[in-house]
C-alpha positions in Angstrom: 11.1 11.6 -15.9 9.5 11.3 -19.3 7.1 8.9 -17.6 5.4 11.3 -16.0 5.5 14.0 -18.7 4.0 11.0 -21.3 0.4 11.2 -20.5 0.0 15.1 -21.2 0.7 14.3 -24.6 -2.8 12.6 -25.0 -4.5 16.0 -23.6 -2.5 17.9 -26.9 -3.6 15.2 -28.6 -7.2 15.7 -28.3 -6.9 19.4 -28.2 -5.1 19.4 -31.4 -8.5 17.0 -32.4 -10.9 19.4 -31.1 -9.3 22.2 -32.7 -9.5 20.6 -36.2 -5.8 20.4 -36.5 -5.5 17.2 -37.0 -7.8 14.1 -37.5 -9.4 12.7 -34.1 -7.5 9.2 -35.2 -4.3 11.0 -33.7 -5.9 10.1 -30.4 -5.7 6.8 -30.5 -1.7 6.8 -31.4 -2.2 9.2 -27.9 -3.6 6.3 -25.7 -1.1 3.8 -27.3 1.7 6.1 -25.5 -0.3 6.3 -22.5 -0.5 2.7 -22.1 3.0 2.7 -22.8 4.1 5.3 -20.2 2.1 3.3 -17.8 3.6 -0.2 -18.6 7.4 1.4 -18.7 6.3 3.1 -15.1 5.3 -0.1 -13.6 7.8 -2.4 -15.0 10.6 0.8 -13.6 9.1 0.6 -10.0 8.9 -3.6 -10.3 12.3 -3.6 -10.4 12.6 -0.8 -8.4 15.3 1.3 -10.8 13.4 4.4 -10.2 
């Protein structure tokens, strides 16, 4: 389940950025989760747990 709530967190990521919340750098620790989500997702269906 978590797989598919993963990538929202880049989108409050960036809004956090864009609101001046936090530094823009946060962004990239964003897209390192994504492509994390999206290799856990993959590997999950490859093996076909989900």
């Amino acid at each position: 389940m978590t797989v598919y709530a993963r990538p929202t967190l880049v989108l409050f990521f960036a809004a956090f950025a864009v609101l001046g919340f936090v530094s823009p750098i946060i962004i990239l620790f964003g897209i390192m989760d994504l492509l994390g989500a999206i290799w856990t997702g993959l590997t999950l269906r490859t093996n076909k747990i989900v």
